[in-house]
DOSEDREN-49115 format. One record per atom (N, C-alpha, C, O): x, y, z. Coordinates in steps of 0.001 Angstrom, whole numbers, padded with zeros to 6 digits, always signed. Atoms other than C-alpha are relative to their C-alpha. Layout:
N
XYZ
...
! end
This chain:
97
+000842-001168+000000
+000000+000000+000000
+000891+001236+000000
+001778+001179+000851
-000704-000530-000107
+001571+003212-000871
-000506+001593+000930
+000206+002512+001334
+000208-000725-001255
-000825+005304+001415
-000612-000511+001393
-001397-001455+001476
+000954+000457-000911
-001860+005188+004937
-001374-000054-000054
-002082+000699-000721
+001889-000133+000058
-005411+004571+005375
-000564+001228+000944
+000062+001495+001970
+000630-001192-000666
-007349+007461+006768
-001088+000040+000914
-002158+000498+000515
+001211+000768-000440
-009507+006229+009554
-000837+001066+001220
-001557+000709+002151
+000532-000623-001244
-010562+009000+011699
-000858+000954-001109
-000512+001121-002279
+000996-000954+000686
-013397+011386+010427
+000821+001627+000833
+001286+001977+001918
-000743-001657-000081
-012122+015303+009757
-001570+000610+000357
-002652+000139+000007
+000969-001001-000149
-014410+018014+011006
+000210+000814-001090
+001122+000851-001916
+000579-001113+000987
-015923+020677+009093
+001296+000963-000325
+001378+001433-001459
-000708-001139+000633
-012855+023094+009157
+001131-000873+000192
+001992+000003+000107
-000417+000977+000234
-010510+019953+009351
+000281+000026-002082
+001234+000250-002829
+000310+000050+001843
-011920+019579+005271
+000585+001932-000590
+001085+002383-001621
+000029-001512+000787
-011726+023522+005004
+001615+000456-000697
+001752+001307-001576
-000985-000077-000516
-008130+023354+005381
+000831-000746-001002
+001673-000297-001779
-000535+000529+001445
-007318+020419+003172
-000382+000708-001233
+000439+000907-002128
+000233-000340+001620
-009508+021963+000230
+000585+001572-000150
+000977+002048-001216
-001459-001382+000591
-007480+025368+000314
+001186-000222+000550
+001771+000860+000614
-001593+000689+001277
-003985+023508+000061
+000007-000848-001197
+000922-001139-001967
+000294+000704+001240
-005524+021626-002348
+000242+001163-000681
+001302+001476-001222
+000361-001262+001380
-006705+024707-004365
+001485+000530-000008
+002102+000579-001072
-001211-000980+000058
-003551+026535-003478
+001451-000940-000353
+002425-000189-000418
-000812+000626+000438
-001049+023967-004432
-000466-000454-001385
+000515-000803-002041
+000140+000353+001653
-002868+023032-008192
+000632+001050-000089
+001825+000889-000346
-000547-000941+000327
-002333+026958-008392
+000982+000408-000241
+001399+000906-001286
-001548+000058+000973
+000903+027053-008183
+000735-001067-000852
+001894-000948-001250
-000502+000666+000552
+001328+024267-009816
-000602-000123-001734
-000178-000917-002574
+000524-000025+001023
-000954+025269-012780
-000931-001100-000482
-000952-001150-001712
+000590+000768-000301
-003175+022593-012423
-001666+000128+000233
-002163+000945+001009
+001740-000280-000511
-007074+022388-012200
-000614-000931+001142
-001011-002076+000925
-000093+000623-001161
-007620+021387-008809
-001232-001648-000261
-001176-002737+000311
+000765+000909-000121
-010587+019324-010020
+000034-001073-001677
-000576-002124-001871
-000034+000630+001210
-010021+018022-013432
+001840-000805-000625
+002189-001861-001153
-001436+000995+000186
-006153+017309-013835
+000266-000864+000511
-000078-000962+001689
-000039+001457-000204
-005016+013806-013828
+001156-000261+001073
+001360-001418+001441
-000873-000036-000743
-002303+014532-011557
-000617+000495+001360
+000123+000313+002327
+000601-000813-001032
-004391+016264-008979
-000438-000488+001512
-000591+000258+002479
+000334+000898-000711
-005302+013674-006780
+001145-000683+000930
+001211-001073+002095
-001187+000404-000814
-002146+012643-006105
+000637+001166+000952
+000951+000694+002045
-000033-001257-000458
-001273+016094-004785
-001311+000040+000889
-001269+001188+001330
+001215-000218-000837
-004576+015948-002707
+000993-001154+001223
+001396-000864+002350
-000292+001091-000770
-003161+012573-001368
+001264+000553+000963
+001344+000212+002144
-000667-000216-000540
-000268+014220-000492
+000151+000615+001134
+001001+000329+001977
+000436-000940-000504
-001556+016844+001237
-000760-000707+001014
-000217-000570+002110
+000178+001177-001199
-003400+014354+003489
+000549-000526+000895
+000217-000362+002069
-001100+000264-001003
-000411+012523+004840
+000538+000710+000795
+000895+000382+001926
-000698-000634-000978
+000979+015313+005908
-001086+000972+000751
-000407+001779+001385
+001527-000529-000568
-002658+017016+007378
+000856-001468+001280
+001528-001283+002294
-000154+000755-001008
-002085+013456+008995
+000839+000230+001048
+000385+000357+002185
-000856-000176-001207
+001350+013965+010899
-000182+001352+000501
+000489+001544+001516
-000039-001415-001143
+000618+017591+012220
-000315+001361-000628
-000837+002349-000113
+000098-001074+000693
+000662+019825+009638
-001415+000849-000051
-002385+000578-000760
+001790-000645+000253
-002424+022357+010212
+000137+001366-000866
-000841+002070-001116
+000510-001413+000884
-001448+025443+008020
-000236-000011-001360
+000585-000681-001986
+000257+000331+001371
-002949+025722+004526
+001468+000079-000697
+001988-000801-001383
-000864-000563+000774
-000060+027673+003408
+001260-001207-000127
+001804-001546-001178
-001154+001227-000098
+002587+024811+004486
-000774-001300-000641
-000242-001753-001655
+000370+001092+000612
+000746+022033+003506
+000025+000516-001618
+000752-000281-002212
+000259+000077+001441
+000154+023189-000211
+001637+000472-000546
+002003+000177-001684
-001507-000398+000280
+004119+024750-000159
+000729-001337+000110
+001677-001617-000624
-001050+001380-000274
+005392+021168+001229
-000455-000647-001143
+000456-001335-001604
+000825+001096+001002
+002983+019346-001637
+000415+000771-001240
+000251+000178-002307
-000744-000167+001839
+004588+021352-004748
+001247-000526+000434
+001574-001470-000285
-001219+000628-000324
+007912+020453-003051
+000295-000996-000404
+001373-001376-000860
-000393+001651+000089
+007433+017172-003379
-000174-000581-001560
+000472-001533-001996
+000169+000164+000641
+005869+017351-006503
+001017+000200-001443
+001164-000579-002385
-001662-000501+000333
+009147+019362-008044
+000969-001275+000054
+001635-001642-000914
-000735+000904-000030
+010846+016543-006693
-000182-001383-000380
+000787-002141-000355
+000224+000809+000583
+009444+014000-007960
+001079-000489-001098
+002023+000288-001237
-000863+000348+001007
+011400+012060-010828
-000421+000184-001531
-001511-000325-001791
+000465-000462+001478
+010819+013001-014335
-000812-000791-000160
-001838-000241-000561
+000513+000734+000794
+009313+009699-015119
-001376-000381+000917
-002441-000940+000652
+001235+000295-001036
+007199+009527-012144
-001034+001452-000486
-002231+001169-000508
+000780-000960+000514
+005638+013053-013428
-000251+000127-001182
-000835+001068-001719
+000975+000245+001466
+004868+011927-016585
-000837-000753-000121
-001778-000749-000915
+001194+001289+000123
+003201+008938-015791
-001113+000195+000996
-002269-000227+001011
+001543-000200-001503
+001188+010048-012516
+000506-001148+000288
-000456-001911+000382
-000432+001770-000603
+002984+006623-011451
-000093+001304+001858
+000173+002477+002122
-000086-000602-001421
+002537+007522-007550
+001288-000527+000711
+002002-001510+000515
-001374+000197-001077
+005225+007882-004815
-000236+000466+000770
-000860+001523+000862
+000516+000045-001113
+005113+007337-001754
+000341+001263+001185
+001541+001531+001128
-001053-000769-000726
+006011+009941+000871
+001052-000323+000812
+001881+000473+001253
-001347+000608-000561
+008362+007769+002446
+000915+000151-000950
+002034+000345-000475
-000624+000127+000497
+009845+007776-000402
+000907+001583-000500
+001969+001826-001073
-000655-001545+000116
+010450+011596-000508
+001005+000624+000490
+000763+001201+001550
-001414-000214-000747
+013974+012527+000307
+000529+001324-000566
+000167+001924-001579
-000895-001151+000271
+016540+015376+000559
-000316+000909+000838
-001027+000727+001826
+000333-001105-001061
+016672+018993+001942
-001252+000513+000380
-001396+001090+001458
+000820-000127-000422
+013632+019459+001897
-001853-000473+000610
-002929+000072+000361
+000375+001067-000339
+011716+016810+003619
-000404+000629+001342
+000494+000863+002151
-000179-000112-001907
+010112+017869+007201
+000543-000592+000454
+000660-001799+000246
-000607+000887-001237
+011957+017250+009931
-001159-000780+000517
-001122-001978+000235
+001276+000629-001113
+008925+016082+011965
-000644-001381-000666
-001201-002135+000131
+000145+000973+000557
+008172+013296+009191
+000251-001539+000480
+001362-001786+000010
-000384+001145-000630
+008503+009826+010767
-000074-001007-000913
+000225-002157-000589
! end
């Protein structure tokens, strides 16, 4: 499995929170938050790290182009997914376990 499962129910501003780093990470990434085929994965991302602690829009959708930047050429052509474990280098939260 290359994500955790998500087993706790988000409150109302919980969701508010994911869907503007969503929106704000397609944006900078030029992306249509609801129609690009890549978009989802970038949602997913944005999840995991909602999961370990992360509560500000602005960081969550700044850490989720990060990763997306870093990605490997061939992994961003294919939408092949990767995992966030698998996300390495300088700029990787510390707080990531």
């Amino acid at each position: 499995m290359l994500y955790p499962p998500f087993d706790r129910s988000y409150s109302e501003e919980d969701w508010l929170i994911l869907e503007r780093a969503h929106r704000r990470a397609c944006m900078l990434l030029d992306r249509d938050p609801r129609f690009h085929p890549l978009a989802e994965r970038v949602a997913c991302t944005i999840m995991i790290l909602f999961e370990r602690g992360e509560r500000d829009f602005g960081r969550l959708a700044t850490m989720a182009v990060k990763r997306e930047h870093g990605l490997p050429r061939a992994a961003k052509r294919s939408g092949a997914r990767v995992s966030a474990m698998q996300w390495s280098g300088p700029d990787r939260p510390k707080y990531l376990h």
